[in-house]
Every structure is written in C-alpha cells, then in structure tokens.
C-alpha positions as CSV (number, residue, x, y, z in Angstrom):
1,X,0.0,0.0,0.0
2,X,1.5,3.3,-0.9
3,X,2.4,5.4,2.1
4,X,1.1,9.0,2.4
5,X,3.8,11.5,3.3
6,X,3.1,14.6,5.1
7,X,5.8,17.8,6.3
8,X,6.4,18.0,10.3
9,X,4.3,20.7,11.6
10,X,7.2,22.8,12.4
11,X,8.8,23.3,8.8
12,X,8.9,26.6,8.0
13,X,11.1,29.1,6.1
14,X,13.9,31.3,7.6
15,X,11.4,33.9,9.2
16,X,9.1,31.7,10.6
17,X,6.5,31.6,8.1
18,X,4.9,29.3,6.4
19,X,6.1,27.9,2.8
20,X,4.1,29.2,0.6
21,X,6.0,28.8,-2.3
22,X,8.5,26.0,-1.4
23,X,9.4,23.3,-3.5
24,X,9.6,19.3,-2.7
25,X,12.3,17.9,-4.9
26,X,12.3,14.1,-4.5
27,X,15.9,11.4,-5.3
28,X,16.5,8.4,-5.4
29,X,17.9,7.8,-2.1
30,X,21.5,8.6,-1.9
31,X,21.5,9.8,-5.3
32,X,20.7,12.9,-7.5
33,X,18.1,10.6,-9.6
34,X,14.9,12.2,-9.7
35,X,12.1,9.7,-8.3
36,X,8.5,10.3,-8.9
37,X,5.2,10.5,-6.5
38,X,1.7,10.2,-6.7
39,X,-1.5,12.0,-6.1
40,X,-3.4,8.8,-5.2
41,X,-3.1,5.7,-3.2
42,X,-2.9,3.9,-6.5
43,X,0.0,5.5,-7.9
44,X,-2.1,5.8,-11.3
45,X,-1.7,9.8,-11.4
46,X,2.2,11.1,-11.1
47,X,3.3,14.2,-10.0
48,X,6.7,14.1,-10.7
49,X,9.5,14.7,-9.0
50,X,8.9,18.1,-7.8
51,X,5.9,19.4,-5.9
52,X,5.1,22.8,-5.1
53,X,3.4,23.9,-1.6
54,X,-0.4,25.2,-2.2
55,X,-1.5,28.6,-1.9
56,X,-1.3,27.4,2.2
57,X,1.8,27.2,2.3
58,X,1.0,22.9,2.5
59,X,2.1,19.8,0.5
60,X,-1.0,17.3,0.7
61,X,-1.9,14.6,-0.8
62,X,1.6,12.9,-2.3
63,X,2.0,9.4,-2.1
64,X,4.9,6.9,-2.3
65,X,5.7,3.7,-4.1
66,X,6.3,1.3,-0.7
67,X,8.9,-0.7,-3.4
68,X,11.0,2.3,-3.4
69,X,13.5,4.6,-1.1
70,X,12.9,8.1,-1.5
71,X,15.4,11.3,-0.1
72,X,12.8,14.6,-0.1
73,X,14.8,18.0,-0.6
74,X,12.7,21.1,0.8
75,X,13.5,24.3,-0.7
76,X,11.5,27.5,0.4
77,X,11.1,31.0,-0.9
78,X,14.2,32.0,1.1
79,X,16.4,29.0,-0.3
80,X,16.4,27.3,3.0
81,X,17.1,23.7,2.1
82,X,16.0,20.5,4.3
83,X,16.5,17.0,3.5
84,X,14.6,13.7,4.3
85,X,15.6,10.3,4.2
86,X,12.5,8.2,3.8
87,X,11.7,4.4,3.6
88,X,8.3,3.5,2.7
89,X,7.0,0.4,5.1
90,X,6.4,-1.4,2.2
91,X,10.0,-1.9,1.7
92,X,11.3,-2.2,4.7
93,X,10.9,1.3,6.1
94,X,12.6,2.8,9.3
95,X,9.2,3.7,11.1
96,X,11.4,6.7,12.9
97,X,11.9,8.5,9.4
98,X,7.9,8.2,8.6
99,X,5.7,10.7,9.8
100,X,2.3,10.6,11.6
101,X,-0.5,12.8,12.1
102,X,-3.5,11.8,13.9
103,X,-7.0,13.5,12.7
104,X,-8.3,16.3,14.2
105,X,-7.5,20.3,15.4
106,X,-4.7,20.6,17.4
107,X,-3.3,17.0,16.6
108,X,0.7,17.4,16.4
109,X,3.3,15.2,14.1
110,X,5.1,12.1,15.1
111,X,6.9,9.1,13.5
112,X,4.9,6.2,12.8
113,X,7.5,4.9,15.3
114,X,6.7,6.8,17.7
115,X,3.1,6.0,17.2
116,X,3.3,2.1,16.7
117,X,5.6,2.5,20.5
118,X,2.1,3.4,22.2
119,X,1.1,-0.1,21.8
120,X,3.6,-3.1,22.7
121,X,2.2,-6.8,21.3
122,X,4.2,-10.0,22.1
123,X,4.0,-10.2,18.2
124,X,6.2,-7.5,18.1
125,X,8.9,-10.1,19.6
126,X,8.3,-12.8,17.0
127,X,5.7,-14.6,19.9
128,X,3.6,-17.0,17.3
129,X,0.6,-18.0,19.8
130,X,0.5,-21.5,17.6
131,X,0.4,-23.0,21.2
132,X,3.3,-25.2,20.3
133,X,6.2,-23.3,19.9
134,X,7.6,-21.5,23.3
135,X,6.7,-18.3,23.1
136,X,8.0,-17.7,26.7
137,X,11.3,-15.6,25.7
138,X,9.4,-13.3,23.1
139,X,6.8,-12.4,26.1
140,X,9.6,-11.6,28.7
141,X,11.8,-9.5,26.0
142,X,8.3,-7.7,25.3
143,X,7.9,-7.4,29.1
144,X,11.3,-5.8,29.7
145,X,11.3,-3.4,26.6
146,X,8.9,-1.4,28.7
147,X,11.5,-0.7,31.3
148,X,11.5,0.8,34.6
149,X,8.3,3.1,33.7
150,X,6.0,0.1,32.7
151,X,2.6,-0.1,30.6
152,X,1.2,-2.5,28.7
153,X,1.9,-5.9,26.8
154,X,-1.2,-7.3,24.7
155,X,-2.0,-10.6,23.9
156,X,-3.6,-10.9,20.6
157,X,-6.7,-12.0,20.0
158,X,-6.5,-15.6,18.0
159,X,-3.3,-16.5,19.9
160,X,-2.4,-19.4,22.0
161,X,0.8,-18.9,23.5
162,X,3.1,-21.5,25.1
163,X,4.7,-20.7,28.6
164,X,7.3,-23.3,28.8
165,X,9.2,-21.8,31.7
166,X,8.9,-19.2,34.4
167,X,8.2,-15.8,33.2
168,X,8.2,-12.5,35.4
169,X,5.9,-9.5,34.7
170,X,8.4,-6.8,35.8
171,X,6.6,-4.0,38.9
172,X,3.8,-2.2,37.0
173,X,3.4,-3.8,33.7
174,X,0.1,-5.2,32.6
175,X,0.2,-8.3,30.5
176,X,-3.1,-7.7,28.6
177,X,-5.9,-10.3,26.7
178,X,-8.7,-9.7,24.3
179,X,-11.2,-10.9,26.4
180,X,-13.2,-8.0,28.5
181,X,-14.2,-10.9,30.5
182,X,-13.2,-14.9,30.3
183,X,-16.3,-17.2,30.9
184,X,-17.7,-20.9,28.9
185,X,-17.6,-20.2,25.1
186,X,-20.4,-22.8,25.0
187,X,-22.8,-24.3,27.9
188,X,-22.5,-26.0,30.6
189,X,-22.5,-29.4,28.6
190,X,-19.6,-28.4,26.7
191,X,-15.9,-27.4,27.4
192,X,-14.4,-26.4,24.3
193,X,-11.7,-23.7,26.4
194,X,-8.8,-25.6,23.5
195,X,-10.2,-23.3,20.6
196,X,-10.1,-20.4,22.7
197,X,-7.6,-17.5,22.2
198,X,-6.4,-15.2,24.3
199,X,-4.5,-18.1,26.0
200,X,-1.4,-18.8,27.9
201,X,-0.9,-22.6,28.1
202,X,1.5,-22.6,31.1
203,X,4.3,-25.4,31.7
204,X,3.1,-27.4,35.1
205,X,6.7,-26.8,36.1
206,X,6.8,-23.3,35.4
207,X,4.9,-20.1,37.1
208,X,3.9,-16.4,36.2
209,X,5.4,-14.4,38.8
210,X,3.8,-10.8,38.8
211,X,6.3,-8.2,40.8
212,X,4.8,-5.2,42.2
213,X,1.9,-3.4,40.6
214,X,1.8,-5.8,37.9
215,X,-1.3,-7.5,36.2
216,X,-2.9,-10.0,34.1
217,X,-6.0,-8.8,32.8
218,X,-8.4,-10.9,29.7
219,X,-6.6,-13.9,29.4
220,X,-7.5,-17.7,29.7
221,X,-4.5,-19.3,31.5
222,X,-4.5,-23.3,31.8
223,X,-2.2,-25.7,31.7
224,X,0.0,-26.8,29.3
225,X,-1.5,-30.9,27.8
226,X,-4.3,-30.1,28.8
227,X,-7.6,-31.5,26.5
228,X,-11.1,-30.3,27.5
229,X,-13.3,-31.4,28.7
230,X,-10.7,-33.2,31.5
231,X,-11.3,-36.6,32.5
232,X,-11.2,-35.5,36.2
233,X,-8.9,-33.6,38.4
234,X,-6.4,-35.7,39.1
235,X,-3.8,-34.5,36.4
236,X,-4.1,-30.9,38.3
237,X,-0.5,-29.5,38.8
238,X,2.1,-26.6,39.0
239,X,0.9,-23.0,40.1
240,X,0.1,-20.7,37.6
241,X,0.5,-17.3,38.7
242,X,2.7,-16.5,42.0
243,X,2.7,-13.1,43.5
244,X,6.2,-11.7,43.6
245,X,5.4,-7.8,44.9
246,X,2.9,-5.9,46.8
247,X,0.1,-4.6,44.6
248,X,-0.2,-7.1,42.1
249,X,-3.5,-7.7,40.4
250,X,-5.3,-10.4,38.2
251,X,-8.4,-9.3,36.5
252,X,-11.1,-10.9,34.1
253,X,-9.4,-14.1,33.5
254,X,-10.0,-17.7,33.9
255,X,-7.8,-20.2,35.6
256,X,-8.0,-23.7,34.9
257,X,-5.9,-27.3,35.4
258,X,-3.3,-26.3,37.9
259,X,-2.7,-27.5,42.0
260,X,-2.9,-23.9,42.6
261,X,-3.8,-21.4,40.8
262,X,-2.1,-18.1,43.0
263,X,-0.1,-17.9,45.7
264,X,1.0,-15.1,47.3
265,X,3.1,-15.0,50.5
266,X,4.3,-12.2,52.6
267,X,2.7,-9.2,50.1
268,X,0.4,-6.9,50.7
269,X,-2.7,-5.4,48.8
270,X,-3.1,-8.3,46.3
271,X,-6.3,-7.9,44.3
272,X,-8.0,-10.4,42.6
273,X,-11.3,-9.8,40.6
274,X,-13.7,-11.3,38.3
275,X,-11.6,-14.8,37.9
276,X,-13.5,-18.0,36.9
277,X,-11.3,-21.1,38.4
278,X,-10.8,-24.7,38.0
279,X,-8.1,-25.5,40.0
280,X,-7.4,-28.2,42.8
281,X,-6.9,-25.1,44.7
282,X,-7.7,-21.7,44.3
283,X,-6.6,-18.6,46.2
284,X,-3.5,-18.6,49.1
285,X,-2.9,-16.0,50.5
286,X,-0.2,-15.6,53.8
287,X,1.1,-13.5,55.9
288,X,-0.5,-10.3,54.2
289,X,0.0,-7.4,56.5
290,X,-2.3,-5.4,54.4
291,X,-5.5,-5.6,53.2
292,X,-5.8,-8.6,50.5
293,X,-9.0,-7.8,48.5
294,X,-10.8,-10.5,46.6
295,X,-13.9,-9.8,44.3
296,X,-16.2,-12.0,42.2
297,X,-14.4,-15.1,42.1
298,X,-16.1,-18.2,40.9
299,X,-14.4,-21.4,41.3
300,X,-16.2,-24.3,39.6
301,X,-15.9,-27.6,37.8
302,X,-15.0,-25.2,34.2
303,X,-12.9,-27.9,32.7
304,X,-14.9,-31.4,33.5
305,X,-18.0,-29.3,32.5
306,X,-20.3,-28.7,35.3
307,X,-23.4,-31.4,36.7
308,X,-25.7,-30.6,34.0
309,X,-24.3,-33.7,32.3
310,X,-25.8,-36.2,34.2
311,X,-23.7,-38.9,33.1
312,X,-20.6,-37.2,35.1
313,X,-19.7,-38.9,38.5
314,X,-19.4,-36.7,41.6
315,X,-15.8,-37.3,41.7
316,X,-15.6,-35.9,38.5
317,X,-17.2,-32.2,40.3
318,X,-15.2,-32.8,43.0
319,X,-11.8,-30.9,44.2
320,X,-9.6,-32.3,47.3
321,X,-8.2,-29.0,47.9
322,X,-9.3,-25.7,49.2
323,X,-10.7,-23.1,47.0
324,X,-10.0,-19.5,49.3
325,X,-7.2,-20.0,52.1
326,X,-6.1,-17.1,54.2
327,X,-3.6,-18.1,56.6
328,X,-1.2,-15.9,59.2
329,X,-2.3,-12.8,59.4
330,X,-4.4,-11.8,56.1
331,X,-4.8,-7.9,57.9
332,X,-8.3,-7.1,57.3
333,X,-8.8,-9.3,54.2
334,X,-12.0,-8.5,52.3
335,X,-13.3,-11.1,50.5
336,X,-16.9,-10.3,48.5
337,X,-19.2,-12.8,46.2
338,X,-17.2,-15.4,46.0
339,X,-18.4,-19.1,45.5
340,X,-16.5,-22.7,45.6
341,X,-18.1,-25.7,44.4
342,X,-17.3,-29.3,45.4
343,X,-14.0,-28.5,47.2
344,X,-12.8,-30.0,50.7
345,X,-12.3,-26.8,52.1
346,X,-14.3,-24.1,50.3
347,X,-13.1,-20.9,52.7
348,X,-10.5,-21.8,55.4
349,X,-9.2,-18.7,57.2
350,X,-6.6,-19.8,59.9
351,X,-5.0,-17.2,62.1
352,X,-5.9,-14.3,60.4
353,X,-6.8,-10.7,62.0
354,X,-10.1,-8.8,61.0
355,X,-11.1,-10.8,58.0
356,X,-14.5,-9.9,56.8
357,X,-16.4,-12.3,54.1
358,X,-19.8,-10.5,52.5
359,X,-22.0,-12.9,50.2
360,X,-19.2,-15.5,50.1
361,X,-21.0,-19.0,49.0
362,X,-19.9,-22.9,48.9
363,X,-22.3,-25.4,47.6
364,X,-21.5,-29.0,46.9
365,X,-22.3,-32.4,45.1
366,X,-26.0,-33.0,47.2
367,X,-26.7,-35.6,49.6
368,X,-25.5,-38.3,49.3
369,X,-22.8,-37.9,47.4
370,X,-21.4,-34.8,50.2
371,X,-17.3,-35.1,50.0
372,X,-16.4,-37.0,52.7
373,X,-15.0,-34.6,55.6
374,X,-15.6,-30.9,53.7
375,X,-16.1,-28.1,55.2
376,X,-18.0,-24.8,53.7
377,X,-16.6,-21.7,56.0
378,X,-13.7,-23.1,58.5
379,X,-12.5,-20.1,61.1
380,X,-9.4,-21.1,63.3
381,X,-6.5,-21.2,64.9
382,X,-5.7,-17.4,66.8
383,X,-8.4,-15.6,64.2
384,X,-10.0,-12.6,65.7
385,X,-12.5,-10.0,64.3
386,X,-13.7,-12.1,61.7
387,X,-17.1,-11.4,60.2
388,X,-19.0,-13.7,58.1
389,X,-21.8,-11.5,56.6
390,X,-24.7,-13.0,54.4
391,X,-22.3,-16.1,54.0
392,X,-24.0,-19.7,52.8
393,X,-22.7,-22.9,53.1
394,X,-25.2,-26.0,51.4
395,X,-24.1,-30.0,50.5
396,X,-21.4,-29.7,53.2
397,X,-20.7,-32.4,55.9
398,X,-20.0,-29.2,58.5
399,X,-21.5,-25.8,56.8
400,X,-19.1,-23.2,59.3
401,X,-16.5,-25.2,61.6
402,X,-15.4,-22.2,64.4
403,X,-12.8,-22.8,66.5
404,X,-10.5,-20.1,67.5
405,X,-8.5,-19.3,70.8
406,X,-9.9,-18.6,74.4
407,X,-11.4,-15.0,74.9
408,X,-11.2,-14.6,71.1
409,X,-14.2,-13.2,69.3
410,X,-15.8,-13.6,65.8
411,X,-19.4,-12.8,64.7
412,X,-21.9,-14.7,61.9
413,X,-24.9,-11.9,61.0
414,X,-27.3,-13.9,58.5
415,X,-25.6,-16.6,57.4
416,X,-27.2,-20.2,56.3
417,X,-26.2,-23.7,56.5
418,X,-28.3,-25.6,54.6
419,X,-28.8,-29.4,53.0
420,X,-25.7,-30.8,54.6
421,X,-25.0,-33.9,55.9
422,X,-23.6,-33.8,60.0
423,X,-23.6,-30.0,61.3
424,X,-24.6,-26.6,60.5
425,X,-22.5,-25.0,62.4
426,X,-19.5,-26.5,64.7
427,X,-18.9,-24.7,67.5
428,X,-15.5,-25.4,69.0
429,X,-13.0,-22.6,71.4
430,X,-13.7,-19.2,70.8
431,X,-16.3,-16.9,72.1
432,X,-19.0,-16.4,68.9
433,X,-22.1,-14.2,68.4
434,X,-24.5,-15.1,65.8
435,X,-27.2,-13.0,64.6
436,X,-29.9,-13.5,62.6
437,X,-28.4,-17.6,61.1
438,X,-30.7,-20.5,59.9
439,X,-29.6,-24.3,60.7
440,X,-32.0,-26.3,58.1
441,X,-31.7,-29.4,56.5
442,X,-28.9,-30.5,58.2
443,X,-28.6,-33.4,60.5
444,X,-27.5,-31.3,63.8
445,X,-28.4,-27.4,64.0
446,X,-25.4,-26.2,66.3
447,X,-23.1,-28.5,67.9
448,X,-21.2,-26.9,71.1
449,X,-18.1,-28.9,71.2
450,X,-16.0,-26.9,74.0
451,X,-17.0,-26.3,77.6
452,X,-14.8,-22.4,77.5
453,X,-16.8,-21.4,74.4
454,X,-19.0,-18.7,75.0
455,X,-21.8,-18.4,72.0
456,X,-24.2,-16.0,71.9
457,X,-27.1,-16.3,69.6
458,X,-29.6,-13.5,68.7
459,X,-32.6,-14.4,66.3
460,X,-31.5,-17.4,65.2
461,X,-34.0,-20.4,62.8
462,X,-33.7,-24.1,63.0
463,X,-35.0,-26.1,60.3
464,X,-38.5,-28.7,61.0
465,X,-36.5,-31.3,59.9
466,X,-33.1,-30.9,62.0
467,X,-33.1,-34.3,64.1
468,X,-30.9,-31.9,66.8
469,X,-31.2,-28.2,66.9
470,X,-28.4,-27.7,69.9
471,X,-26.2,-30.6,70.8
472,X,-24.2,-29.6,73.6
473,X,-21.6,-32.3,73.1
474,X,-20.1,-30.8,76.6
475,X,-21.7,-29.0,79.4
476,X,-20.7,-25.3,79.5
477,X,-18.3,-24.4,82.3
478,X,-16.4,-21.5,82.1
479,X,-18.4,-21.2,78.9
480,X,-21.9,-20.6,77.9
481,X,-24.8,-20.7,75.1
482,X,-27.0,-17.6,75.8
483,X,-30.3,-17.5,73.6
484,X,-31.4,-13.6,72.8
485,X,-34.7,-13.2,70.8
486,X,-33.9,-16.8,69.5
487,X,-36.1,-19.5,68.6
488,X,-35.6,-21.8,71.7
489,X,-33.6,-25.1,71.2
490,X,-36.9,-27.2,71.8
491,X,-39.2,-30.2,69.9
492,X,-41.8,-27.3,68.8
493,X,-40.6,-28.4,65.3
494,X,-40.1,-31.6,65.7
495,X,-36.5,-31.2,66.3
496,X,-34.9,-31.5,69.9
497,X,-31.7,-31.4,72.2
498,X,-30.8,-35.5,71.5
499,X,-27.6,-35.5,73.6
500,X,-25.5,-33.4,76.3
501,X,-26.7,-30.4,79.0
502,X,-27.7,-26.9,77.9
503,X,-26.7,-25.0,81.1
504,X,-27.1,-21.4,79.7
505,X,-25.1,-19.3,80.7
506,X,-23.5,-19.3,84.6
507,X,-22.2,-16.6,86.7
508,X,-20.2,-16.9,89.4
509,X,-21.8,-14.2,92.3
510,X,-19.8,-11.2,93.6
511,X,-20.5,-7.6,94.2
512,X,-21.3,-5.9,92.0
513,X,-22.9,-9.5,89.9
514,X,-20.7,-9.3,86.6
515,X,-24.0,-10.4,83.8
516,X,-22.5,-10.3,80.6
517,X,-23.9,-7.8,78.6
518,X,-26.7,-9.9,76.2
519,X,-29.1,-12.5,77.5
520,X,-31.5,-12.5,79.6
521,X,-31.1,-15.6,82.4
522,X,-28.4,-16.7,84.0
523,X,-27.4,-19.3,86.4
524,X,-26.2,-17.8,89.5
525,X,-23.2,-19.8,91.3
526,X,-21.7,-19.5,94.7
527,X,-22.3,-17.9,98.0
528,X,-21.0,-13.9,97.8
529,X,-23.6,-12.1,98.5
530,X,-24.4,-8.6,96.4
531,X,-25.8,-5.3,95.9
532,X,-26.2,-4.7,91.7
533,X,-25.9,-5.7,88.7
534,X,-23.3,-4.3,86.0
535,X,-25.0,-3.9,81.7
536,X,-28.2,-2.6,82.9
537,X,-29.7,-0.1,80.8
538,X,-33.3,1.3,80.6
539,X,-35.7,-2.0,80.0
540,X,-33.5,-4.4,80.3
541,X,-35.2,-7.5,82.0
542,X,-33.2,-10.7,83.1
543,X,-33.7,-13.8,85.3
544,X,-31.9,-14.9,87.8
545,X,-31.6,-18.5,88.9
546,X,-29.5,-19.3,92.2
547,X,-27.8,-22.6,93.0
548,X,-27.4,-21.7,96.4
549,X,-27.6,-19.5,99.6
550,X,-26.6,-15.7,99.4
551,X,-28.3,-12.8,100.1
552,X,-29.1,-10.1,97.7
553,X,-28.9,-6.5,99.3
554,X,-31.8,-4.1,99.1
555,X,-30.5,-0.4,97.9
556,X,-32.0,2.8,96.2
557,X,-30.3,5.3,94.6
558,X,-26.8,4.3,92.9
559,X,-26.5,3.2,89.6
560,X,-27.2,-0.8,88.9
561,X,-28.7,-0.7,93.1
562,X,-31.2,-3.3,93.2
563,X,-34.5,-2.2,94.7
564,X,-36.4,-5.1,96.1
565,X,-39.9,-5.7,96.9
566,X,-40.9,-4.4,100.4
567,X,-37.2,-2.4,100.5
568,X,-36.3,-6.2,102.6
569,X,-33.1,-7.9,101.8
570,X,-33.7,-11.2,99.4
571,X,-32.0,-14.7,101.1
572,X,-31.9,-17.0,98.1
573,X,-32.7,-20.7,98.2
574,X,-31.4,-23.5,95.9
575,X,-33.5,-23.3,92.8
576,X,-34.7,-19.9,93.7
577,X,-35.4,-17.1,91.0
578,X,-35.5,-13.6,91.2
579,X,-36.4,-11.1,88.0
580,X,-35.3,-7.4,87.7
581,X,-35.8,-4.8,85.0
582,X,-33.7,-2.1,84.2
583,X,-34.8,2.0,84.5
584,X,-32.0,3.6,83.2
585,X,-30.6,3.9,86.6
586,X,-30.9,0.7,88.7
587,X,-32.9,-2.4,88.9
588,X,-36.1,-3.1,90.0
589,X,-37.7,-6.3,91.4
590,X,-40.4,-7.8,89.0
591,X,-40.9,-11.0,90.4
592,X,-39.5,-13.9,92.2
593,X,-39.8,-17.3,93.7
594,X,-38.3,-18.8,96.8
C-alpha cells in the first residue's frame, strides 16, 4: 500500500512563516536521480518529481511507491534547504523516518514509530501463539522493553501462547488479553476452552510471577497438555500465577488445570477480581499485612464441564483442595461474592486478623454424594474479628467449623447452612455471636463442642426437619450458650436437644454481679452475696436462677442498686429465681420465687 507523506508541523522558512511557495524535490535515495510521486493511493496519477506547496503554504496529498526509497529535498522561498531520508513500510521502512498525524484540530506530528511504540504486542517479539512453539522468551523480552516506567503488553486475539518456563511480569506492567471478560464459550454441557484464544498454556513446572503493581488482565490461562473437557482432576498440577510484589493484580481471566492457581506470600494489597477457576486449589494468600481484597471469584468444575451432564460422577465435580485459604495474618482481608463448588475446604481462614467475608457461598455435590469430611466456612486457629456476613454454606458435611483461641471473638450476622450432611455450624473454642443464622436441612443445627466457648445467639432459625437443633456435646463451664430473641432449642418443630446439657449461661456471684452484657437468664453460682448488677440499661429484664444461699442486698439510689420488693433484703434458696428490670438507673424487682 503506498504510504502518504506529510511535512512536520514545524517546517517553515527562515522567518518563521509558512512555505508558501516552497518546492519538494524528490531522489532516489543517496542519489541525485529524480524519483517520482503520486496523487493517489494507486500511484495511477504522477506528479513528478517536484511538488510545489499550495496557496497554504501545505504539500498534501503525495504518495509513495512502498517498493522504493525516496530522499525529499525542501526548498523555500528564502532557499532554505531540508533533507529527508524516507523508507516506505512497504519496503522495509525505518518507522522513525515516517511521519504521523492523527485527525483532528490541534493533533501534532510524530513518526509512525513513535506512534506504533504506544502499543507493545508479544507479536512485536516474534511470539507465534500457535500453542506449540515457546513463546516464553518473546513475552519476557516484550515485558522488559517497557523498562522501569511500565505499561502494557497485549496478547492478541487468536493467539495461544506456550509458557514453557517461568516468566516475570516486571513491577507495574500489565500483560493484557482480548477478552473483556473470560467465561464458557459454549454451555454448561460443553468445554471447548482448546479453541479459545487469548490463551497462555503454562508449563506445570513453570509459574507467572507478577512483581509489584503488575497484572494479568483478559486472558484464559491453563495448563500446558491439557484436553477439554478433562477426564477429572487428578492430572491438576504446577501453580500458575505467583505473587512476587505488593500490589499485584489479576483481572477478568480464567484459571484452569493447575494444584494452585495463585499464591502469594508475605505481600500486601493483592487484588484479585472477576476470575473464573478450576483448580485443585484456588486462592492462598499468607502472611499479608495489608488488606488482601478478593472480588467476584467463581471457582467451579469449568474444565470437566459442570453437573448438567448427568452422566458425570461426583468425583468428576469434585476438588480435594481448598478453594479460598487465608492463613497468618491476612490484615483485614475482604473477601466479597465469591463461590467454591465441590472443594474439601471451600473458605478456610486460619490465624488471620479482622477478615470480613460478605456474600461469600460454597455449595456442593448434594446428599448423598457430600465429599467426605468438607467443610464450607472453616475459622481457626488465633483468628479474631472475623465477620462472616450474608455467608451460605449448602451439601457440606459441616457448613461453618469455628474454633479459635480462648477469649477470642468472631461474629456470623445472616448466614445459612443448609442441606448438609452432619452439622450446621460447629462450634468449638472461641467466644462467637450469631445474629440472625438458619440451621435447616442439616442433621444437627449447632453442635457446642467446647466447655470455654462462650456463644451467643440473637434471632436465630432451626429447620422442621433438624433431628438436633443444639447438641451440647459438653456441658458449659467457664463457657456458655445464651439465647437472645432466638427461637428456643426445643421439639416445637419436631426437632430436639438428643444428647448433652444446655446449662445457659452461669455466673459466678460477687458484688457488683458481673452479667454479661446480652441475655437475659443466668445461672447464679456460689455464696458472695451482692448489691447490683453491672450492663443494665433502661428496660432491660433478666432472670436470675440461684444454685445456692446468698443474700441479695436491698439499695436505692446508685446506679445498677437493686431495689427489692418491700425495701427487705432477698435470702436466696437453691433453685430460687429472682427477675429485675432495668430503668436507666438501677434495677427493680419484678418477680420472684423462693
């Protein structure tokens, strides 16, 4: 195609003006030969060899014949002379000596080097994308051409690029896909991710290592052999992507056919969004002292196609590793709509500080066929703060397994276990307030499996068809289970307490009587006699049931004083109750019985 030449903006004669009146003389280049141009794309219409500027003081519309070089000689009105060298791209053209103008007021000149350097393409490095041939050194050279500054490196669409061996996305580059977003190119009966490109097939013995601030954005990554749809997990190896610097990010892809598919350890800020995953496992992250943030991330059976075809096994939906792991530290990890299907472990948080999952979902192969042993939601280890918000676990032999350290406390606000096969909700050390959960469909609602735990539970559902709503597998003792507004753990629904002591929750006496600050009966232990109560506020009501002898003390006046019937002291009995409410200053008698 004939190449259009056009002046630099800045040409002008010796006084600054424009060149009306200059002359183009073109050569052969290197030579005095004259060479001719064209007036058309075509080249069917010569001008010659010498152009003058129009009444502007412009040379438009002259075209070049790509098979030939060309030396342009500008002479204006006050015989300044300039020379060009200039190599049409047709033959082999240095894109630094051809000129560019975009379209448009204001638009400046540049080369077409200059231009075709806004955009760097692995094909620009001799990557071929036949998904055969290593295409690992083109991408790193196209990586480090970019240099300390960074940018961008696109993956073509079409291609289908081998990764034989580890590659490093140097701090702040983006390697870049076609795809605005990576899902099924077909349905859920068919797996046909072999055709698709946009694809890095990546060596199980090799890794992507992103350094800081860098990315992977629109790209299907799976591993290298593999043929779709895939037999069954089992060939799952290698790590795909491995986080090598704070910051890094990986974006609209899909991840499918390795043991992992990222790890990051000891860096901060990783964010990871809008990824669909087939993987044994999915996400680790340790030891992030910053805010990890993960978004939208959908791990399911992609590459054995998904139970829609009836004739697949569960083993074939099923994954032996953990889909989200957050382990030592994780500061203040957010994780938000995520979902893991048929995995052992779908979220296991051990040891992390302040982690908060919104929306976050694991569903499984259904009854029967639950994996043996999974777990939807597992908290543990010396995890604190963590908040499980609007979080459902269904098909899971335990839906949430808690069990954290003594006088440590996490919080579950509307989450649902559902369709499982042994517990709801495991409740093991730890002190844990739930607000607002459902237990249905399960064997067991809420098993209490440690006598220090202290669980509170605020408006909590159990399922009609729960064999066991609360099985206290141990009797509380420096522990408890206090019931606030929930619906009692009782055969109203035909489910019952099969096996231990609920004890509610027990106090110890002293003065002033330490009641813990929700619930509203408590067992009273010992022989101290007292005064008041602490956590009164105005309408507060609790019941107090005594164990013993002790006297409770008649006063009026100080805060949390308890004002008794008849203004007579109160000598408890064993089995006794006595019930005060709260008027925003101390606590008045309501009723008891000796």
């Amino acid at each position: 195609m004939a190449e259009l030449f056009t002046l630099p903006a800045r040409a002008t004669d010796s006084n600054g003006d424009n060149l009306s009146g200059a002359k183009l003389y073109f050569y052969a280049t290197g030579t005095t030969t004259p060479q001719n141009v064209y007036s058309d794309a075509d080249l069917n219409t010569s001008l010659g060899a010498v152009v003058t500027a129009d009444s502007g003081g412009k040379f438009v519309g002259i075209y070049l014949d790509p098979l030939l070089t060309y030396r342009a000689v500008l002479k204006t009105s006050d015989d300044v002379t300039t020379i060009y060298d200039l190599d049409p791209i047709g033959s082999g053209a240095n894109a630094a000596d051809i000129q560019f103008t975009a379209e448009g007021t204001g638009a400046v000149v540049r080369t077409v080097g200059s231009k075709l350097g806004d955009t760097v393409s692995v094909k620009d490095f001799g990557a071929v994308g036949d998904g055969v041939t290593d295409d690992t050194a083109e991408f790193q050279a196209a990586i480090d051409s970019l240099g300390a500054a960074g940018g961008s490196v696109i993956v073509p669409d079409g291609m289908r690029c081998l990764i034989d061996s580890n590659l490093t996305v140097k701090a702040n580059v983006s390697l870049v896909g076609p795809h605005q977003y990576v899902g099924s190119p077909d349905d859920n009966t068919n797996a046909p991710y072999g055709s698709v490109g946009g694809a890095l097939l990546v060596n199980s013995a090799a890794t992507i290592t992103l350094k800081g601030g860098a990315s992977l954005t629109g790209l299907l990554i799976h591993r290298k052999g593999m043929t779709f749809p895939a037999a069954n997990s089992s060939a799952y190896a290698g790590t795909a992507v491995t986080i090598g610097g704070d910051d890094a990010t990986v974006r609209n892809c899909m991840l499918l056919g390795f043991a992992t598919a990222i790890t990051s350890t000891d860096w901060q800020r990783g964010r990871f969004f809008d990824l669909l995953m087939d993987n044994t496992n999915g996400i680790s992250i340790s030891n992030a002292y910053d805010i990890p943030r993960i978004e939208n991330v959908h791990c399911w059976p992609f590459a054995t196609i998904a139970q829609y075809a009836i004739d697949l096994l569960p083993t074939q939906l099923q994954r032996s590793g953990t889909a989200f792991e957050l382990n030592g530290v994780a500061d203040w990890a957010k994780l938000t709509n995520c979902f893991a299907y048929g995995y052992f472990r779908g979220f296991d948080l051990n040891n992390v500080n302040t982690a908060t999952l919104i929306s976050c979902t694991v569903d499984g192969t259904a009854p029967p066929n639950v994996l043996a042993g999974c777990r939807g939601f597992s908290v543990r280890g010396t995890s604190y703060d963590t908040k499980l918000i609007g979080c459902q676990a269904a098909s899971q032999e335990i839906g949430f397994y808690l069990d954290t350290g003594a006088d440590i406390q996490n919080q579950l606000t509307n989450c649902v276990g559902w369709n499982g096969t042994n517990h709801a909700f495991f409740i093991g050390a730890g002190d844990w307030l739930m607000t607002s959960c459902v237990a249905r469909q399960f064997t067991n609602g809420i098993l209490y499996n440690n006598a220090a735990s202290r669980l509170t539970i605020r408006g909590f559902q159990f399922g009609s068809t729960l064999t066991t709503r609360l099985n206290c597998n141990v009797a509380a003792t420096t522990g408890f289970i206090s019931f606030d507004g929930a619906q009692a753990p009782s055969a109203a629904s035909g489910a019952s307490l099969v096996t231990g002591t609920f004890t509610g929750v027990s106090v110890a006496s002293a003065s002033p009587l330490p009641i813990p600050a929700v619930g509203s009966d408590f067992n009273i232990t010992g022989t101290t006699n007292f005064s008041n109560l602490q956590s009164g506020w105005a309408g507060r009501e609790v019941t107090l049931y005594f164990a013993g002898i002790l006297t409770v003390v008649h006063g009026t006046g100080a805060a949390d004083a308890i004002r008794l019937s008849g203004a007579a002291n109160f000598t408890t009995t064993a089995g006794a109750t006595l019930t005060l409410r709260h008027n925003g200053t101390q606590w008045y008698e309501v009723g008891r019985s000796a």
